[in-house]
PDBQT receptor file of N, H, CA, C and O in Angstrom, charges set to zero:
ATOM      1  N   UNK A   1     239.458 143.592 -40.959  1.00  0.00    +0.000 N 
ATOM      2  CA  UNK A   1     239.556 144.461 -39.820  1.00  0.00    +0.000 C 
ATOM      3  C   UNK A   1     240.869 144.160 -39.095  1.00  0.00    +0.000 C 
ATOM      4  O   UNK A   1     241.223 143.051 -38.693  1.00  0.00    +0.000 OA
ATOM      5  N   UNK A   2     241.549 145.331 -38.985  1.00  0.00    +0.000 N 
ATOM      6  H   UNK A   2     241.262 146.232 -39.311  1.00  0.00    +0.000 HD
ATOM      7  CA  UNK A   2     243.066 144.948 -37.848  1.00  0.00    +0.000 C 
ATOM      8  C   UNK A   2     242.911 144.738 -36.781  1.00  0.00    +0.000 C 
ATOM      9  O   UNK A   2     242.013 145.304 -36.157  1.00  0.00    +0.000 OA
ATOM     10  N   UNK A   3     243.758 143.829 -36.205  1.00  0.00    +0.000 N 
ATOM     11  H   UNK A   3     244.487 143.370 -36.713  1.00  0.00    +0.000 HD
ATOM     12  CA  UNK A   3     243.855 143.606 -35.259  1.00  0.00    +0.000 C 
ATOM     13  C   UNK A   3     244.738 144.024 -33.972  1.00  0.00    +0.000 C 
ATOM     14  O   UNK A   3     245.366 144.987 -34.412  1.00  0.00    +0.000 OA
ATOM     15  N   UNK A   4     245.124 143.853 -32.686  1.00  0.00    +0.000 N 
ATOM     16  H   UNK A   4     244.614 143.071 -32.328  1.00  0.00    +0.000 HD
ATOM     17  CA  UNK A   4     246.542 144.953 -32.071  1.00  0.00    +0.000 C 
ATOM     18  C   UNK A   4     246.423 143.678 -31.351  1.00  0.00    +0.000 C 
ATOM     19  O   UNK A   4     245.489 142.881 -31.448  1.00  0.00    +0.000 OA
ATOM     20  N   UNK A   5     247.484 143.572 -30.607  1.00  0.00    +0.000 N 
ATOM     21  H   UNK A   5     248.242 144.219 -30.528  1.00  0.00    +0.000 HD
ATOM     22  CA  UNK A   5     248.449 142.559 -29.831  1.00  0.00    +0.000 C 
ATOM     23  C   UNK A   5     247.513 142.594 -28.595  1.00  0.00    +0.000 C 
ATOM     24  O   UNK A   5     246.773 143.562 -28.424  1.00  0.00    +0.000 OA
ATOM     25  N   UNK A   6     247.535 141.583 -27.761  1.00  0.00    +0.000 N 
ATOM     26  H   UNK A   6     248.136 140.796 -27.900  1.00  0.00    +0.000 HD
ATOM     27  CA  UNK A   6     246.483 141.979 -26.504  1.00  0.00    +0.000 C 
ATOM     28  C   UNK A   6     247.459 142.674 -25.549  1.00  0.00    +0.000 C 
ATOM     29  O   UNK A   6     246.968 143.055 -24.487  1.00  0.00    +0.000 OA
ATOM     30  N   UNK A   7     248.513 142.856 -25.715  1.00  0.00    +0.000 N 
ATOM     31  H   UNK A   7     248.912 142.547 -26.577  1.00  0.00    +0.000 HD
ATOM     32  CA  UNK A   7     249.197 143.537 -24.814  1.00  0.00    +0.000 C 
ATOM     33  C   UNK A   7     249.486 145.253 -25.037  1.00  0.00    +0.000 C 
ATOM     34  O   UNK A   7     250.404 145.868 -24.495  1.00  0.00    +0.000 OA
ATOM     35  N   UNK A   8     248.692 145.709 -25.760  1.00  0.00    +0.000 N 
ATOM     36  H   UNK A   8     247.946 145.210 -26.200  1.00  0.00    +0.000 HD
ATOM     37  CA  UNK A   8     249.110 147.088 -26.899  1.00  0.00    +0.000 C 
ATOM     38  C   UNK A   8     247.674 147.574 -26.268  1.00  0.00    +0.000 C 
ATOM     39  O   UNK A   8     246.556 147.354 -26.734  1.00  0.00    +0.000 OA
ATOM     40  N   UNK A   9     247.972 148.199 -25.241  1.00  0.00    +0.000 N 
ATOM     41  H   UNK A   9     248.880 148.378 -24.863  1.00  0.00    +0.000 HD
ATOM     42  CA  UNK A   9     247.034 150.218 -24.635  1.00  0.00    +0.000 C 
ATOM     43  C   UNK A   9     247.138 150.777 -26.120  1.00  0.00    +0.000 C 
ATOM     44  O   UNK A   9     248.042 151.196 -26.843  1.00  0.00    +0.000 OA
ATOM     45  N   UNK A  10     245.548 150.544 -26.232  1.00  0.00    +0.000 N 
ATOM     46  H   UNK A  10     244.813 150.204 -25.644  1.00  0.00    +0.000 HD
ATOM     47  CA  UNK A  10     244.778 150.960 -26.732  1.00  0.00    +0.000 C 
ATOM     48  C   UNK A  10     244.991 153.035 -26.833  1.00  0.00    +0.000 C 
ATOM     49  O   UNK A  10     244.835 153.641 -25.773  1.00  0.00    +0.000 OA
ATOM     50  N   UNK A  11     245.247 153.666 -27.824  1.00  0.00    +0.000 N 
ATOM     51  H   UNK A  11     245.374 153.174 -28.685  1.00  0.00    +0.000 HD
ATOM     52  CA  UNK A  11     245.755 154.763 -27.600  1.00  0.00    +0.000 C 
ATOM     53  C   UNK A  11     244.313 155.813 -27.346  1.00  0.00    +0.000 C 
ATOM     54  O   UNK A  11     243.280 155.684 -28.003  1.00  0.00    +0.000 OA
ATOM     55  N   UNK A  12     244.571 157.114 -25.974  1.00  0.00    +0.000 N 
ATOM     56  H   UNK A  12     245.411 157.219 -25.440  1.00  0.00    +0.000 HD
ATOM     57  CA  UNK A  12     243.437 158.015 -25.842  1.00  0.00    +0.000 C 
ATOM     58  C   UNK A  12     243.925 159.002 -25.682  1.00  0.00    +0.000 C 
ATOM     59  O   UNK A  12     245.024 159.282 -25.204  1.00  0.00    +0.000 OA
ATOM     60  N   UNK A  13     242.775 159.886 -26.253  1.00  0.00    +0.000 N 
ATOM     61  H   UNK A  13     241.882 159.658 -26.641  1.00  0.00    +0.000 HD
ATOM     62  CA  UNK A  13     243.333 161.461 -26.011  1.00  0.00    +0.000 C 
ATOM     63  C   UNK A  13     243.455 161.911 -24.495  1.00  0.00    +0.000 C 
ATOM     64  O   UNK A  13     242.806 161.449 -23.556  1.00  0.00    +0.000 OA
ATOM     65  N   UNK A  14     244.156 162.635 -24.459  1.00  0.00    +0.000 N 
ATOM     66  H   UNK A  14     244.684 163.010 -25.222  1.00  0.00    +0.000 HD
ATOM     67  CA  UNK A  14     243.994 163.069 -22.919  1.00  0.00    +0.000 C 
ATOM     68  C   UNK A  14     243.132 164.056 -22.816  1.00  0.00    +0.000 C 
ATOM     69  O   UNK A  14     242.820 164.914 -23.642  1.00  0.00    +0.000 OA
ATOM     70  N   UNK A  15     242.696 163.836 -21.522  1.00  0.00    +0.000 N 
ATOM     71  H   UNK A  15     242.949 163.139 -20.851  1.00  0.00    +0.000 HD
ATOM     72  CA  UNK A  15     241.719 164.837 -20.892  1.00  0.00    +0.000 C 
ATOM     73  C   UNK A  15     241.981 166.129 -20.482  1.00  0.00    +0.000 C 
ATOM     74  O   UNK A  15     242.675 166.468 -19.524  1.00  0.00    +0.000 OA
ATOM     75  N   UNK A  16     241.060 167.213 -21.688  1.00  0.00    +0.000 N 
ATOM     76  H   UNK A  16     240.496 166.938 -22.466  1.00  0.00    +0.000 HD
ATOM     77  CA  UNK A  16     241.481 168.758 -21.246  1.00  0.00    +0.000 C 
ATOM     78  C   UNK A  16     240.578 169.262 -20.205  1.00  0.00    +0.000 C 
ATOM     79  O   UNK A  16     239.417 168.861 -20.284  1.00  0.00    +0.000 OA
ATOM     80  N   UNK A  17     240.841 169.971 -19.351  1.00  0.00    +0.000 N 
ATOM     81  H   UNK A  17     241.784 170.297 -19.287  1.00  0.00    +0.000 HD
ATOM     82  CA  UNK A  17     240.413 170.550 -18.500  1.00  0.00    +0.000 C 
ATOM     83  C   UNK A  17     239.372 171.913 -19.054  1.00  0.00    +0.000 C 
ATOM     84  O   UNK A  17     239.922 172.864 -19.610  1.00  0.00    +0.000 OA
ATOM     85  N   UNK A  18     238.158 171.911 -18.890  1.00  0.00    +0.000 N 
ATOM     86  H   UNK A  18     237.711 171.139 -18.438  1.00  0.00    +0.000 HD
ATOM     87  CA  UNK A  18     237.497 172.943 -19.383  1.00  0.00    +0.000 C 
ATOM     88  C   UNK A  18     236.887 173.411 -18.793  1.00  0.00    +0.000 C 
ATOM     89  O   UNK A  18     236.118 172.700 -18.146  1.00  0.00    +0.000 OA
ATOM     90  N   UNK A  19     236.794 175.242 -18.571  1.00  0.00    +0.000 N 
ATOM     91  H   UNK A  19     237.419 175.820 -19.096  1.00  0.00    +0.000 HD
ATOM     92  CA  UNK A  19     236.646 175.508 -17.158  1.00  0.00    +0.000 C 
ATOM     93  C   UNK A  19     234.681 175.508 -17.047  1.00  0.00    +0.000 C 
ATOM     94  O   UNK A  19     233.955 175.591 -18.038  1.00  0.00    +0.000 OA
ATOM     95  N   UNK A  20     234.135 175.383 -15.446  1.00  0.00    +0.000 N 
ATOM     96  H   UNK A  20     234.725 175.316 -14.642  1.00  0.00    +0.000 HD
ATOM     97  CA  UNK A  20     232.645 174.777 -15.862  1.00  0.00    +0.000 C 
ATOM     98  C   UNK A  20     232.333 175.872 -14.665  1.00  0.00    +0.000 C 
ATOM     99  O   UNK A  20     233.286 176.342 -14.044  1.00  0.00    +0.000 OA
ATOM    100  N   UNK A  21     230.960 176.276 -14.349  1.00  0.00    +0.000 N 
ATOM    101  H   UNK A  21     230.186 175.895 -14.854  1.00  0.00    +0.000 HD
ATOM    102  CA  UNK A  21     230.251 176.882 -13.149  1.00  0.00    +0.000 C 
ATOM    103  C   UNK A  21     230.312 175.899 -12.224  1.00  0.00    +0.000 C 
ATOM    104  O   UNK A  21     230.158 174.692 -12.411  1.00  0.00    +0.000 OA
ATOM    105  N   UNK A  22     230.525 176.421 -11.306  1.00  0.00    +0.000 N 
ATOM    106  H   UNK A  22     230.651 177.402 -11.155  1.00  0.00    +0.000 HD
ATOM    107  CA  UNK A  22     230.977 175.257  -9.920  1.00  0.00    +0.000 C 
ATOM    108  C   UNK A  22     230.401 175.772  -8.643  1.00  0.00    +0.000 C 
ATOM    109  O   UNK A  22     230.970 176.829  -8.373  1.00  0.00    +0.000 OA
ATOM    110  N   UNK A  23     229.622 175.500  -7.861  1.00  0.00    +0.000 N 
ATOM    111  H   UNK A  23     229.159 174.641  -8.080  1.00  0.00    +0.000 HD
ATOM    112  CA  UNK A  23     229.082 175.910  -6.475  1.00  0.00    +0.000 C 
ATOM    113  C   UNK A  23     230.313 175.467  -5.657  1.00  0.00    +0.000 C 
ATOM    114  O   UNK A  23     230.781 174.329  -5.607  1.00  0.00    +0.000 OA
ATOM    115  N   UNK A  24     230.697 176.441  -5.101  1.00  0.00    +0.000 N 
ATOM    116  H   UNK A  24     230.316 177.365  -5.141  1.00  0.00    +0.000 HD
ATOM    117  CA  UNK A  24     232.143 176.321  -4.014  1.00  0.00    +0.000 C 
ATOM    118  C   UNK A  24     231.650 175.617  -2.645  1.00  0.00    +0.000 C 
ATOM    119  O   UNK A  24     230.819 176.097  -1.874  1.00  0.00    +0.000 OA
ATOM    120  N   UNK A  25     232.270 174.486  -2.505  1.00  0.00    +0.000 N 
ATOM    121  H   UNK A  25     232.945 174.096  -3.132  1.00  0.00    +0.000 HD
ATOM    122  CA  UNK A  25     232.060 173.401  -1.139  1.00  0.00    +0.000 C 
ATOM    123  C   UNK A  25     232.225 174.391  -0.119  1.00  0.00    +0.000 C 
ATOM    124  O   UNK A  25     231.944 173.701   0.861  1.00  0.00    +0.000 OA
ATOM    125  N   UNK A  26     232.459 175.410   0.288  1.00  0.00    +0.000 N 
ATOM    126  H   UNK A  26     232.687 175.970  -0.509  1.00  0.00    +0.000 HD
ATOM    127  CA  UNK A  26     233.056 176.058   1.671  1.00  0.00    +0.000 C 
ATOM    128  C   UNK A  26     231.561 177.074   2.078  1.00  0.00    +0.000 C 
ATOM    129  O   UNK A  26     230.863 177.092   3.091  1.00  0.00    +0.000 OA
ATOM    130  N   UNK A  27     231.477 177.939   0.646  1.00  0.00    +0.000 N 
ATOM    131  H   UNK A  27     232.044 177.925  -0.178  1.00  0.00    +0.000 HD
ATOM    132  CA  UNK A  27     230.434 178.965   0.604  1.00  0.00    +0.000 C 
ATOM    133  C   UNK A  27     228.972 178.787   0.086  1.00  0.00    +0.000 C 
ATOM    134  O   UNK A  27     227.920 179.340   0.407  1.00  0.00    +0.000 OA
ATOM    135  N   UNK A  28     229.187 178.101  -0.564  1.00  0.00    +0.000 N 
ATOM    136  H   UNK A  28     230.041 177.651  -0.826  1.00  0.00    +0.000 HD
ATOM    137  CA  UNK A  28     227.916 177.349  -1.793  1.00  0.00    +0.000 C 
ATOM    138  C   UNK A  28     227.714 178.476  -3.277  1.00  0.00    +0.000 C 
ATOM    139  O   UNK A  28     226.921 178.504  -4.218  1.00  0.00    +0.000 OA
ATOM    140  N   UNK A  29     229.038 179.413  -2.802  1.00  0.00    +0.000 N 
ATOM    141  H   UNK A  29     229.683 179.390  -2.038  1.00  0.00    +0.000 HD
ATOM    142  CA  UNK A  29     228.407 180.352  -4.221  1.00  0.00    +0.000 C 
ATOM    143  C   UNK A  29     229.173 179.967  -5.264  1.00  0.00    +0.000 C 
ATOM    144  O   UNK A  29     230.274 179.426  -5.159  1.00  0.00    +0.000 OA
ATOM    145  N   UNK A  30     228.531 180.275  -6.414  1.00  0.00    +0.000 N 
ATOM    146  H   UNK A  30     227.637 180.715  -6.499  1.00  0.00    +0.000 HD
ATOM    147  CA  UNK A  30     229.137 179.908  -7.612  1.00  0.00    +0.000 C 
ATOM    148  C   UNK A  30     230.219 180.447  -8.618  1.00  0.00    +0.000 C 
ATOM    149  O   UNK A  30     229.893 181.528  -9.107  1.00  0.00    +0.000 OA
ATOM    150  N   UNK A  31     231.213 180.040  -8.968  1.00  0.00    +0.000 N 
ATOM    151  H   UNK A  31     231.478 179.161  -8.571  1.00  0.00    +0.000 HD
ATOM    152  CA  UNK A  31     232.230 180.272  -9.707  1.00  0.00    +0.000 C 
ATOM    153  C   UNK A  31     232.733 179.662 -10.631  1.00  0.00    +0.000 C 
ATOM    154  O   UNK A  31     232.606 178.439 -10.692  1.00  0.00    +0.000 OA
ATOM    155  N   UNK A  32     233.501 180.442 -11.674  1.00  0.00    +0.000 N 
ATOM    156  H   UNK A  32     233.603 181.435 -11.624  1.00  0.00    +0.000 HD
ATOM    157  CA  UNK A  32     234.271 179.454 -12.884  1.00  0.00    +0.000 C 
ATOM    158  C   UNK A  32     235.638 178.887 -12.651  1.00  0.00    +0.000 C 
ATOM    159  O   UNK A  32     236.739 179.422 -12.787  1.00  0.00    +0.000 OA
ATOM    160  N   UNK A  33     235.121 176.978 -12.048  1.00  0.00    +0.000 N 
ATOM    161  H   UNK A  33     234.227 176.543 -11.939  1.00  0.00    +0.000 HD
ATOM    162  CA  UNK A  33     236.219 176.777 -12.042  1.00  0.00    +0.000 C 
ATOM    163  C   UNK A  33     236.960 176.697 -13.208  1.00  0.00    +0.000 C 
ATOM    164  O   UNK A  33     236.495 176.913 -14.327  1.00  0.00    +0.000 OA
ATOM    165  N   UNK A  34     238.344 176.326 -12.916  1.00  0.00    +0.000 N 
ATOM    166  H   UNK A  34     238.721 176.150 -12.007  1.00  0.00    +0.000 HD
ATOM    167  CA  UNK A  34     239.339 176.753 -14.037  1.00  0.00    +0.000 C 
ATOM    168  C   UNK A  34     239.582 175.032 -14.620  1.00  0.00    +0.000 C 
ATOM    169  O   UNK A  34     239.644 174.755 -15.817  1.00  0.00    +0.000 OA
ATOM    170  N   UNK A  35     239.682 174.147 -13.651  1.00  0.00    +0.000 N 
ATOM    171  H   UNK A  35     239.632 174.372 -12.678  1.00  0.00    +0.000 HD
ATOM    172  CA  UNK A  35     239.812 172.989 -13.671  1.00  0.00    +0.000 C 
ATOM    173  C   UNK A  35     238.858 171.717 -13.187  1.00  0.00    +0.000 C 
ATOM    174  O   UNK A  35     237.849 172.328 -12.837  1.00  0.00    +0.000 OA
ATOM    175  N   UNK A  36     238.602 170.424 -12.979  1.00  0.00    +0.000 N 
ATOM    176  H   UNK A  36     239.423 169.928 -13.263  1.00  0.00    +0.000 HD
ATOM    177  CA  UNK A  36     237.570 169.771 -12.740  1.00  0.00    +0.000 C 
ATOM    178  C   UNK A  36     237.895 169.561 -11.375  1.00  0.00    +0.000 C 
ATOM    179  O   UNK A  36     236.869 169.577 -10.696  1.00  0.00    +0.000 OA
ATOM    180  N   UNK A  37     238.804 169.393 -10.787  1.00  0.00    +0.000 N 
ATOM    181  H   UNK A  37     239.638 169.380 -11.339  1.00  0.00    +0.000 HD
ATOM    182  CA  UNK A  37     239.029 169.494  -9.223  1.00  0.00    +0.000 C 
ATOM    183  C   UNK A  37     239.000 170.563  -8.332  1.00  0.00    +0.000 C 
ATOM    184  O   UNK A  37     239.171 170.375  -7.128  1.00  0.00    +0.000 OA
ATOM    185  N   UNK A  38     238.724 172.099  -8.987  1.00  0.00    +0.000 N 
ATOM    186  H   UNK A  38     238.585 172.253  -9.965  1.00  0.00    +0.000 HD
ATOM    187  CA  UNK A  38     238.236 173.191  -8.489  1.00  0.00    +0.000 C 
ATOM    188  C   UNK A  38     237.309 173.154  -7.838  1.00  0.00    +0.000 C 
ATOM    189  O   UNK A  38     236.234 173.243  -8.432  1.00  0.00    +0.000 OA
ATOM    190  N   UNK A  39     237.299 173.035  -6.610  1.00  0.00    +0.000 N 
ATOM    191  H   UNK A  39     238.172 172.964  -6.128  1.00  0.00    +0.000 HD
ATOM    192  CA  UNK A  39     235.816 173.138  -5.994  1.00  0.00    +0.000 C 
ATOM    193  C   UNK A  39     235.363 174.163  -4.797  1.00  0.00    +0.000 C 
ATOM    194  O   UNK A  39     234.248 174.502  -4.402  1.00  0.00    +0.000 OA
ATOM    195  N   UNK A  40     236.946 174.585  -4.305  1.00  0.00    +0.000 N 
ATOM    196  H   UNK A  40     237.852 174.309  -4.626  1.00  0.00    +0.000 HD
ATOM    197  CA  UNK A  40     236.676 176.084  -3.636  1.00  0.00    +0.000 C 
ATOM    198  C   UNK A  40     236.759 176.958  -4.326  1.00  0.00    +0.000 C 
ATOM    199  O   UNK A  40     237.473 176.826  -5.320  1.00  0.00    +0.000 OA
ATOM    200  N   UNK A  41     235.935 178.453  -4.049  1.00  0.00    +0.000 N 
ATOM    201  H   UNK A  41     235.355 178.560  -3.241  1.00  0.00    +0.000 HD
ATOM    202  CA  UNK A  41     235.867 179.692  -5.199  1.00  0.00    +0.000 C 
ATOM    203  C   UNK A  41     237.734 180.280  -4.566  1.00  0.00    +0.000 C 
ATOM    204  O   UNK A  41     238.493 179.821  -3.713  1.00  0.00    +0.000 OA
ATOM    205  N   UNK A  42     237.816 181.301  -5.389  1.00  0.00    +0.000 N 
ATOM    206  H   UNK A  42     237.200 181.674  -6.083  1.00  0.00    +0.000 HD
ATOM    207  CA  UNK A  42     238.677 181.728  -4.880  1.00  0.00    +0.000 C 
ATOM    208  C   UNK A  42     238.885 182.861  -3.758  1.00  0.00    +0.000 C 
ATOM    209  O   UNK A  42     239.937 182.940  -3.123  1.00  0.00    +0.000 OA
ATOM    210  N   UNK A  43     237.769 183.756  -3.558  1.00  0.00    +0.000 N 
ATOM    211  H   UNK A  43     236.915 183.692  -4.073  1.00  0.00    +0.000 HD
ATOM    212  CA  UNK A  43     237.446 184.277  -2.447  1.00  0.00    +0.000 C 
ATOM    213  C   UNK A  43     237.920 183.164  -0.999  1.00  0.00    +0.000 C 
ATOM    214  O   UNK A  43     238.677 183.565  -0.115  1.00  0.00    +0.000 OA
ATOM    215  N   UNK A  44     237.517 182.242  -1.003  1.00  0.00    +0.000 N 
ATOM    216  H   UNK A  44     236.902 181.916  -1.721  1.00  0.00    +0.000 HD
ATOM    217  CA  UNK A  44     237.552 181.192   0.123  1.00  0.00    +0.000 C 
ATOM    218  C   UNK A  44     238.508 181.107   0.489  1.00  0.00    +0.000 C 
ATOM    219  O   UNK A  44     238.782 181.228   1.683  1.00  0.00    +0.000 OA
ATOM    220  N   UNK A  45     239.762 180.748  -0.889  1.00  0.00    +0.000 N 
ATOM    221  H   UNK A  45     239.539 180.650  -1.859  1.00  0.00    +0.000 HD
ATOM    222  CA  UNK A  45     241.200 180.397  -1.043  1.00  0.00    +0.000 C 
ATOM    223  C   UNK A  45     241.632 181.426  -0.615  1.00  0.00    +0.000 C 
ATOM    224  O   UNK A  45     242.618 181.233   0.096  1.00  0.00    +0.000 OA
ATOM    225  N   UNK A  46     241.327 182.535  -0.725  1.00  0.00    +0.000 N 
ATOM    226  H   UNK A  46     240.527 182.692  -1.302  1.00  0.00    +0.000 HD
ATOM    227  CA  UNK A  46     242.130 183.967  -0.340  1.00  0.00    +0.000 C 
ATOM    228  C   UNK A  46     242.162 184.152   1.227  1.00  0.00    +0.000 C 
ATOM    229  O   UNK A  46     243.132 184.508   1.896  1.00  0.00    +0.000 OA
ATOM    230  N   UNK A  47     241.144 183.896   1.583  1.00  0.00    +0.000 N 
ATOM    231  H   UNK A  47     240.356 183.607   1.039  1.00  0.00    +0.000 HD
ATOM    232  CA  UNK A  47     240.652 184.079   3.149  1.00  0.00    +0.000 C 
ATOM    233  C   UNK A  47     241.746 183.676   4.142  1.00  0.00    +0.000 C 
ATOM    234  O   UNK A  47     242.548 182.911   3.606  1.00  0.00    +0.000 OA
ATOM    235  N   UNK A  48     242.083 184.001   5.654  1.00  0.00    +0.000 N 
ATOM    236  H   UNK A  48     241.431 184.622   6.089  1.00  0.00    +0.000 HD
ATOM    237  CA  UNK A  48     242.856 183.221   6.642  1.00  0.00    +0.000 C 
ATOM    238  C   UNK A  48     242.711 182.016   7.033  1.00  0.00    +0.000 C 
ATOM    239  O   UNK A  48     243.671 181.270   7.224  1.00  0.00    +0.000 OA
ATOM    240  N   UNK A  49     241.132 181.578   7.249  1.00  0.00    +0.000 N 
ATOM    241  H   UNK A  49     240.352 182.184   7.094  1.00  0.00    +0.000 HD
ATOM    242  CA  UNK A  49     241.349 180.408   7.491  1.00  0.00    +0.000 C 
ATOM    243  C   UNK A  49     241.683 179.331   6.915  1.00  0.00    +0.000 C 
ATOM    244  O   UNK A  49     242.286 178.355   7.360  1.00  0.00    +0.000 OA
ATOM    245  N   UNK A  50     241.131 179.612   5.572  1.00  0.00    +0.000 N 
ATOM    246  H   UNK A  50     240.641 180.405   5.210  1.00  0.00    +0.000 HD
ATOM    247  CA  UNK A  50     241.627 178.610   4.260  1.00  0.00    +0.000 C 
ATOM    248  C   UNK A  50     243.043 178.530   4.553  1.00  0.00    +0.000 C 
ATOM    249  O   UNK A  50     243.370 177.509   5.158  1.00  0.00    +0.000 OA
ATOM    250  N   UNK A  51     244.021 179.400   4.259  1.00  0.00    +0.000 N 
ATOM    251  H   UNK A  51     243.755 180.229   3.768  1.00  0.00    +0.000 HD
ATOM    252  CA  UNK A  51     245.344 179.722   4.383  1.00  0.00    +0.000 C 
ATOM    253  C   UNK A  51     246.087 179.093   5.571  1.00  0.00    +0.000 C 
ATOM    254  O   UNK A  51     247.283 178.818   5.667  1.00  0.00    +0.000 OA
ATOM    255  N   UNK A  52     245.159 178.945   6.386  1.00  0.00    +0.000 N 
ATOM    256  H   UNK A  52     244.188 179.169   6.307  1.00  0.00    +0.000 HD
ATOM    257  CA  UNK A  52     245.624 178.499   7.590  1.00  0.00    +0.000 C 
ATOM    258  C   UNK A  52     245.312 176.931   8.248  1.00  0.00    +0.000 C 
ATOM    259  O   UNK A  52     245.475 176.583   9.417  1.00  0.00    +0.000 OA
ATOM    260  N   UNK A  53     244.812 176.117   7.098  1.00  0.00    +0.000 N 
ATOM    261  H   UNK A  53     244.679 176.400   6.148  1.00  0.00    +0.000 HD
ATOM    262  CA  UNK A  53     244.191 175.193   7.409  1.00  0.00    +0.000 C 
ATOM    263  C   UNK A  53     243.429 175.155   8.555  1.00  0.00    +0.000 C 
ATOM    264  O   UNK A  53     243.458 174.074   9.144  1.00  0.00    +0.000 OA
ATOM    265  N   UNK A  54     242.759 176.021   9.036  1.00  0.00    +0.000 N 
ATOM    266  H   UNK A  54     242.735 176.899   8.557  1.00  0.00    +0.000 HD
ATOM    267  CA  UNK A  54     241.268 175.715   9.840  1.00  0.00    +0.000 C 
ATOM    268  C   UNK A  54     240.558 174.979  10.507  1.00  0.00    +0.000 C 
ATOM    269  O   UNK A  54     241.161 174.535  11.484  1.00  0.00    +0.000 OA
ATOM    270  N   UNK A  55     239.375 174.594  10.402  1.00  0.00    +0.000 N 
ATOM    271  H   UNK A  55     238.885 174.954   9.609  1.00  0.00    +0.000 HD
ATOM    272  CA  UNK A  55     238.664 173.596  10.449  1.00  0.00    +0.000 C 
ATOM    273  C   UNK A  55     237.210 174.620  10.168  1.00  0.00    +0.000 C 
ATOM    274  O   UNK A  55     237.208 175.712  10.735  1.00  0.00    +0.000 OA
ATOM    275  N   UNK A  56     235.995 174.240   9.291  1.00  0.00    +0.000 N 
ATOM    276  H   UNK A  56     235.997 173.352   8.831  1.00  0.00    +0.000 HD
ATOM    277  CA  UNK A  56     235.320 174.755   8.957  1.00  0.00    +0.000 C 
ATOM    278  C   UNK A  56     234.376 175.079  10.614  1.00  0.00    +0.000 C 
ATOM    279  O   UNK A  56     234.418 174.338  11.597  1.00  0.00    +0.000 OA
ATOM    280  N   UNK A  57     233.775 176.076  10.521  1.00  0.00    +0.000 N 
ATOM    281  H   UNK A  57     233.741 176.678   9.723  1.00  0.00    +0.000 HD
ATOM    282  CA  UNK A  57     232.963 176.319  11.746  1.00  0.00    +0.000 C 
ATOM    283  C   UNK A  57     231.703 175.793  11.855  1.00  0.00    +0.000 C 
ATOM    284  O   UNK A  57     231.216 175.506  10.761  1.00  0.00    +0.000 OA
ATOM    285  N   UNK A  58     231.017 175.571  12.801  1.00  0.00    +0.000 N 
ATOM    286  H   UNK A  58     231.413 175.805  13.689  1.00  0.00    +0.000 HD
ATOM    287  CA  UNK A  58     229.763 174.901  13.264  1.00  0.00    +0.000 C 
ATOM    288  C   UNK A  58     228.399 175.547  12.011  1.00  0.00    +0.000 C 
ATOM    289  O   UNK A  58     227.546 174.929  11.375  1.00  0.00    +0.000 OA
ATOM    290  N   UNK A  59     228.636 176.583  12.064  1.00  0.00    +0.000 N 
ATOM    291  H   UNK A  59     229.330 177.085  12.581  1.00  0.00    +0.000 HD
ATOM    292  CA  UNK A  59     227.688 177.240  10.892  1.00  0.00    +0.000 C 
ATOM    293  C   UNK A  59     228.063 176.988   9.162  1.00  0.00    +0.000 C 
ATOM    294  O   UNK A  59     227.185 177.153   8.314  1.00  0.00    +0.000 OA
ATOM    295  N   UNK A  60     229.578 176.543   8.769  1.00  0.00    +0.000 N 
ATOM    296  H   UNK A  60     230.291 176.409   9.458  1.00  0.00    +0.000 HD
ATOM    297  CA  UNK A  60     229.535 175.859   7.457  1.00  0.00    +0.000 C 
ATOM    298  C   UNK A  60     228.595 175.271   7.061  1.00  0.00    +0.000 C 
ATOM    299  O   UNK A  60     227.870 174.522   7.716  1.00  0.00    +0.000 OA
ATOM    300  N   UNK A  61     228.470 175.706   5.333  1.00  0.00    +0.000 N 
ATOM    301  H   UNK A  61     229.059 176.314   4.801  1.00  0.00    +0.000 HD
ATOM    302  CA  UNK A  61     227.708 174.861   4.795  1.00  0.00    +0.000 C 
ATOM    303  C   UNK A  61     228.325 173.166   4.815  1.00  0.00    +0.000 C 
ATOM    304  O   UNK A  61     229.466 172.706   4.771  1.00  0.00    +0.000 OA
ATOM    305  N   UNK A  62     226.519 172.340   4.931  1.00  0.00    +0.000 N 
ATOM    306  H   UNK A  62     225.592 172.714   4.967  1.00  0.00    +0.000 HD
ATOM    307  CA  UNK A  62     227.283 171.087   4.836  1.00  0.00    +0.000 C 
ATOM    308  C   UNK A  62     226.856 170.493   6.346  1.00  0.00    +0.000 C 
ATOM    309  O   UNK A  62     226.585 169.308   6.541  1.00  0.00    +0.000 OA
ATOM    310  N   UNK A  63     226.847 171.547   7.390  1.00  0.00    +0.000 N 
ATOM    311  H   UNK A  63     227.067 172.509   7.232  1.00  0.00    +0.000 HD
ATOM    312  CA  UNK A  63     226.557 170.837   8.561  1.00  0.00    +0.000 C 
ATOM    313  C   UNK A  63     225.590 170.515   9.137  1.00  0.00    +0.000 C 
ATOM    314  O   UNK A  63     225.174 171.311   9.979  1.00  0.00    +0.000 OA
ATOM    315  N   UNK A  64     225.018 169.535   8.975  1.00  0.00    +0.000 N 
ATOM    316  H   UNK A  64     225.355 168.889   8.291  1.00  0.00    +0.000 HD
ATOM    317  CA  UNK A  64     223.703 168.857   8.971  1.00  0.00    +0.000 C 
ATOM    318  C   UNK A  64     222.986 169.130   7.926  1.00  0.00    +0.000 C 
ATOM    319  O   UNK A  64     222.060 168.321   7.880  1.00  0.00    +0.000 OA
ATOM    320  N   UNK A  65     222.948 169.911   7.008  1.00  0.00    +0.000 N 
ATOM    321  H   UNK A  65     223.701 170.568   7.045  1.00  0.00    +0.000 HD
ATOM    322  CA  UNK A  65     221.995 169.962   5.670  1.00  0.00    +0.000 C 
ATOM    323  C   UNK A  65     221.502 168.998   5.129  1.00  0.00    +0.000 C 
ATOM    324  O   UNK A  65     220.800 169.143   4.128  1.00  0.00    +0.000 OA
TER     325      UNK A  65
């Protein structure tokens, strides 16, 4: 069995992004994100306040739930 140097990274594939159904943190509805850090839909993203950095309102999901 071979052996590798203890100093030799170990070689890995990289990680593809595959897009998954995602409940959007802002709205709670669901969408295909495109990526694994997708977590607002894009409706949300489109919106002013998103755009405008905001602050979510007293009625957001998330607040006290």
């Amino acid at each position: 069995m071979p052996t590798t140097p203890a100093n030799e990274i170990p070689f890995e594939e990289p990680r593809v992004d595959v897009p998954k159904v995602r409940r959007c943190l802002r709205c709670e509805v669901t969408f295909q994100s495109q990526w694994a850090g997708e977590r607002i839909c894009p409706r949300c993203k489109s919106s002013n306040t998103w755009r405008n950095g905001s602050p979510l309102g007293s009625g957001a999901s998330g607040a006290g739930n």
